[in-house]
N, C-alpha and C positions, 0 to 999 in steps of 0.2 A: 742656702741650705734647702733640697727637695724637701718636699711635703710629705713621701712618700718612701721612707728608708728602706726596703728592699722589693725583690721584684716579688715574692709572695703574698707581700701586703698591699701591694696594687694590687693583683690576680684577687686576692678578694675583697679591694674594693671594687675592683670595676665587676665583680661576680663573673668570672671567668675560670674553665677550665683548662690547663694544659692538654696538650699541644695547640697553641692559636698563631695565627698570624696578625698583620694589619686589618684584614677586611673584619677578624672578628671582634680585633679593639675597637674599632671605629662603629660597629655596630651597636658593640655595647654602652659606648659612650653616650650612642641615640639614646638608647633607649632610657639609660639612668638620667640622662638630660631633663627625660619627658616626665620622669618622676621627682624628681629632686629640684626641679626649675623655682626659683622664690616668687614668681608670681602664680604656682600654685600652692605655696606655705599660709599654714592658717595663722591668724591674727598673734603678731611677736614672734613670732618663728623664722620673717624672712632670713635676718639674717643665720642661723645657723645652716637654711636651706645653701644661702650664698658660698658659704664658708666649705658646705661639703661638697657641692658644685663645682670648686676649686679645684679642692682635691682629687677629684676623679679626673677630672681636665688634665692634672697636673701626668697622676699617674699615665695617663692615656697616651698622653705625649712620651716619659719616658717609654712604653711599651711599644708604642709605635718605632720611635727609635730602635730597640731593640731588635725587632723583626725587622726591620729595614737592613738589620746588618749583619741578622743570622742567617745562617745556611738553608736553602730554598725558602727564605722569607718565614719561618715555622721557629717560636720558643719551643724548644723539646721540654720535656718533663724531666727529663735529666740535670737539661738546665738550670730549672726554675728549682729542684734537688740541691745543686750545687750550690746556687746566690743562697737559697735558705738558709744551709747549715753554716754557711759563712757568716750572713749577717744574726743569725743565732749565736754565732761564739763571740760576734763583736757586741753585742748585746748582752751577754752574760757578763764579759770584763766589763763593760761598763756598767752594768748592776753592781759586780762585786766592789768596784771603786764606789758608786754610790753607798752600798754598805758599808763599808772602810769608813766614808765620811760620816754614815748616821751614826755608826758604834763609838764615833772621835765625838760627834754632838751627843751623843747621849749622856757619854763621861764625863765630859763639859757639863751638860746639864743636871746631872748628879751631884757633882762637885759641887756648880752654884747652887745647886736645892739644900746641900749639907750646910753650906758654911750662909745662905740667904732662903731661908724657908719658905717664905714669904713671899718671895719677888716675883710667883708667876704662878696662877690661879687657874691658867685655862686648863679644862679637861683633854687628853687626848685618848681619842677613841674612833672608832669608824664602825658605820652599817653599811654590809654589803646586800643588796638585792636579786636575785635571779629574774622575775617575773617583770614583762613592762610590755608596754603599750607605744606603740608611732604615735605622735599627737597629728602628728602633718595626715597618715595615713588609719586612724583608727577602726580602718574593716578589715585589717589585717586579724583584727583579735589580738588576744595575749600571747606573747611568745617567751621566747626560753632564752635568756640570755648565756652567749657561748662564749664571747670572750669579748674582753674591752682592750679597744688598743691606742694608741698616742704615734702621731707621727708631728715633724717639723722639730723644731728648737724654738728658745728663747721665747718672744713674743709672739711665736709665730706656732705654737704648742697648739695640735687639734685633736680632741677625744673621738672616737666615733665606735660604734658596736658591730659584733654579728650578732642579728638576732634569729632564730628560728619561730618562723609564724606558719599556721597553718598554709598561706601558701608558698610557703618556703622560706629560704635562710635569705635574711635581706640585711643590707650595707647601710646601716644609718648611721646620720652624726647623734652622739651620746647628749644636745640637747634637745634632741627631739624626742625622749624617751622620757615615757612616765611609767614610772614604778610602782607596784600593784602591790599592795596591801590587802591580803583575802582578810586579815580582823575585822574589818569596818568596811562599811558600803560605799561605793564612792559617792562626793555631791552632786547633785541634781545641775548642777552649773557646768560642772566636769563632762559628765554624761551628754548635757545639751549641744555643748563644744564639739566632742567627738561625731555626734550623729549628725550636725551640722554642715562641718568640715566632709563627712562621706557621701552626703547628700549633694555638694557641690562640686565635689568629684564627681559623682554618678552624673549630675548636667550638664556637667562639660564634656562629657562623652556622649551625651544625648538619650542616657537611659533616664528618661524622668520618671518610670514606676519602680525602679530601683529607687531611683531619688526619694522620692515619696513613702517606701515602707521603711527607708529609715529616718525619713522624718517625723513619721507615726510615733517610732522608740523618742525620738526628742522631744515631741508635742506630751508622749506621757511624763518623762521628767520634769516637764514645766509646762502644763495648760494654758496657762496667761503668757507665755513666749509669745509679743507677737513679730517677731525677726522670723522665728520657728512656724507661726501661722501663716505669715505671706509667703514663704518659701511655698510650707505645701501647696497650698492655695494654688500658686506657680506650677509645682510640678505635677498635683492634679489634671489642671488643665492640660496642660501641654502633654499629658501621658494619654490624653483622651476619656478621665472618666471625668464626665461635668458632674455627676452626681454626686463625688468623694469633695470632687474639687466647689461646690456649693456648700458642703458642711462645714466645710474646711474654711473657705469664706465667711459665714456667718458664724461661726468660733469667732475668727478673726475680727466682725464688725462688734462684738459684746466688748471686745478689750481696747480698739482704738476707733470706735464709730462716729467720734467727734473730728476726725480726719478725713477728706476726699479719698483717699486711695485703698481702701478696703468696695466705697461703694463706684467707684470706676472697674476693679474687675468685676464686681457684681454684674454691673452692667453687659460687661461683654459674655460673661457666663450664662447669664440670663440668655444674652441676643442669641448664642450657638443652641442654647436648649430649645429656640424657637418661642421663646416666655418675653413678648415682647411688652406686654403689660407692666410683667414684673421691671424688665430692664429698663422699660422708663422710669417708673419708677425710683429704682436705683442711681441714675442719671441727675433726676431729678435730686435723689440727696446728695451725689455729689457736687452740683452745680450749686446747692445752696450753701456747702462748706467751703466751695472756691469760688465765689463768685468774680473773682478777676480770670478766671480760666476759660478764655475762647475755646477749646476745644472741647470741655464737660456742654462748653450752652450747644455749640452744635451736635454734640451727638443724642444730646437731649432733645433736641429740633428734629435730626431724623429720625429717630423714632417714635416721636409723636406724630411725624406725618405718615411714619408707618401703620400706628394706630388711625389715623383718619381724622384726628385733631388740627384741623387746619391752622385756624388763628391760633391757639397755643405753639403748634410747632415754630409760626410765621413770630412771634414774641420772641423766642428762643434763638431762632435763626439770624435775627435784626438784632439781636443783644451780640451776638458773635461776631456779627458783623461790624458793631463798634469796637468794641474789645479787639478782636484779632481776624481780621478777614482773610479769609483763603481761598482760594476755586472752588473747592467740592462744596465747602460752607455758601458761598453763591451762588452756585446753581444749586444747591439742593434748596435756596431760599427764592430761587426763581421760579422751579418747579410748584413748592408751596403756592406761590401767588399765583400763577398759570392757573394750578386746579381752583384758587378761589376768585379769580376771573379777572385779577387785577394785571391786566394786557402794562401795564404804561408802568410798574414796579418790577414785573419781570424783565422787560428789556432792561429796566436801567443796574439790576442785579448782574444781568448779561454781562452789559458792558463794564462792569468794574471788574467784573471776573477776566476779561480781555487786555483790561491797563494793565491788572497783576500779574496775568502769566499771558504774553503778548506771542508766546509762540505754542499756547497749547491748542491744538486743532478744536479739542472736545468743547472750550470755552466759545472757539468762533463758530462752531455750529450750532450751538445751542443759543448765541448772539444771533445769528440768521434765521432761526426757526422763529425768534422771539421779535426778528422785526419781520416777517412773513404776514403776522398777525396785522398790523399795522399797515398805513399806508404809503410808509418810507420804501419803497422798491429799490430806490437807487440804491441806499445805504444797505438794505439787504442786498442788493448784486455784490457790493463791496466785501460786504462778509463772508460770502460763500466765494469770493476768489479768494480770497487768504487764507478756507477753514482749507481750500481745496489746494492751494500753495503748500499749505504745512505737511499736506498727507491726503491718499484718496478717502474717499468718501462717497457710495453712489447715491446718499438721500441727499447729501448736499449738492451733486449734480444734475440730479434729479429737481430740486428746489429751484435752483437759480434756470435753467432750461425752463419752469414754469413762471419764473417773476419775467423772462425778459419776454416771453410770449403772452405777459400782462402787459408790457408796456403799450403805452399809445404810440400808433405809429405816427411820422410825420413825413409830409411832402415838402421836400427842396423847392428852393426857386431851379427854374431851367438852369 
């Protein structure tokens, strides 16, 4: 059994108007794809997202079909006229058959209510709602509910709405809709969700100051959010205002400041403001909340040698290096010794930087420059042919040109 019982109720789900062909089902398919995809459904939603995904695919395909077999490839409106009033009449017989059987259960249930009073306590009633909300989508605003409709059979039964939202009439499944009660205010949890959810739409399209002013609406339903504070925090920076995105931040470090990851972006907001005081700082409290994290102790290192703090940065950098060593982490701890004059701690930084990444050119020149120093000549020639194997380089051409016209010469026997 299609998913899809006639061709007017494909045409609006896949939100299409008559006269179409194939190129314009296939386009629409894209595009409800890019909206209704379950890995952009927000949290408990995927599956309905999945379910109505189906459905449009389903329809697509019969429509495709169709146009593949109508006259110069085009559903006329005539068409889509004709299937209607047809599956409208077969739809009313089967209403009125449906009715036949509720007026047969009602009598029934009458009967037993006469002769067993007793036997059945549930109330039957129904509330119908006009007004709702996309949870998947909630920048749409409120819109107006136009009609709810059911396609498939059996267990295979799926609700789904038209709704009209400010920016237009949109094809959702019926449980993605939340129903708006203007009595009561919504909850602060509710509201959080929505702004939430739009704000990671907006970043996945790369608008991060869209993202952000409706993070602002979230961060007021709930102050102490701090899902709601890192986010902004996030799209602050990334929108370019470091000064939103620092208050934003420090909100954020009141409610979970006994955690590394409020003061690691601190750090890096600090380091863009050019507040390189502060960001060591910052560094520095997140290295004390994770002290197993090699990479909090070296960025904590380089910016203390930013600051001019030799030995603290060279503590910093030496702790990284036991913990978790890495290239940049190595040279930038070889650099430290260099400036505080320790010739024989720099080379041997070099050379660990060279075991670890044995084909990165920048590690073997910075190996060669560091046994230049020294009076290993040979082993430096050896380094500047491999930095100079891996890639040019003309200070390393330049270096080794000047070690082998250090060397001693020597005279052959005849």
């Amino acid at each position: 059994m299609s998913a899809v019982f006639d061709i007017e109720q494909a045409i609006m789900l896949l939100e299409l108007e008559p006269p179409f062909g194939k190129r314009e089902v296939q386009l629409a398919r894209r595009r409800l794809a890019k909206i209704w995809h379950p890995d952009l459904a927000p949290p408990g939603k995927q599956f309905e997202h999945e379910r109505h995904l189906k459905a449009i695919n389903l329809a697509a395909d019969q429509l495709e079909r169709l146009a593949e077999t109508s006259r110069g490839g085009k559903v006329s409106r005539n068409a889509v006229k004709v299937n209607a009033a047809a599956a409208r009449a077969a739809r009313a017989e089967e209403g009125r058959r449906a009715y036949e059987r509720e007026q047969a259960e009602r009598a029934a249930a009458e009967e037993r209510a006469k002769h067993d009073p007793f036997g059945d306590r549930t109330p039957d009633h129904s509330v119908v709602h006009r007004y709702a909300r996309c949870v998947s989508y909630p920048e749409w605003g409120v819109g107006t509910v136009s009609g709810i409709y059911f396609t498939g059979d059996g267990d295979n039964v799926q609700q789904w709405a038209r709704v009209r939202f400010a920016p237009g009439v949109r094809t959702v499944p019926a449980g993605s809709l939340q129903f708006v009660d203007f009595s009561k205010p919504d909850p602060g949890a509710e509201r959080v969700q929505r702004f939430m959810t739009a704000a990671q739409h907006a970043m996945a399209e790369g608008d991060y100051k869209l993202a952000a002013q409706r993070l602002i609406y979230a961060r007021d339903a709930e102050p102490t959010n701090a899902a709601v504070l890192r986010l902004m925090t996030l799209a602050f920076w990334q929108g370019g205002d470091l000064a939103a995105a620092g208050r934003a931040m420090r909100d954020w470090a009141r409610v979970e400041g006994d955690r590394p990851t409020p003061h690691r972006f601190a750090a890096r907001i600090y380091e863009d403001m050019g507040a390189i005081d502060l960001a060591a700082e910052a560094a520095e409290r997140a290295a004390e909340r994770a002290p197993g994290d090699g990479d909090a102790w070296q960025r904590l290192g380089r910016l203390r040698l930013r600051l001019g703090d030799r030995r603290a940065a060279i503590d910093a950098l030496e702790r990284a290096r036991r913990l978790e060593p890495t290239v940049e982490g190595l040279l930038d701890l070889a650099l430290a010794l260099q400036l505080a004059g320790d010739v024989g701690g720099e080379v041997s930084a070099c050379e660990q930087a060279t075991i670890l990444a044995p084909d990165d050119p920048a590690a073997w020149s910075r190996y060669a420059h560091a046994l230049a120093r020294t009076d290993r000549v040979s082993e430096c020639l050896r380094a500047c042919d491999r930095a100079l194997e891996l890639g040019p380089d003309p200070e390393v051409a330049d270096l080794a040109e000047r070690m082998r016209n250090a060397l001693p010469r020597e005279l052959h026997a005849a």
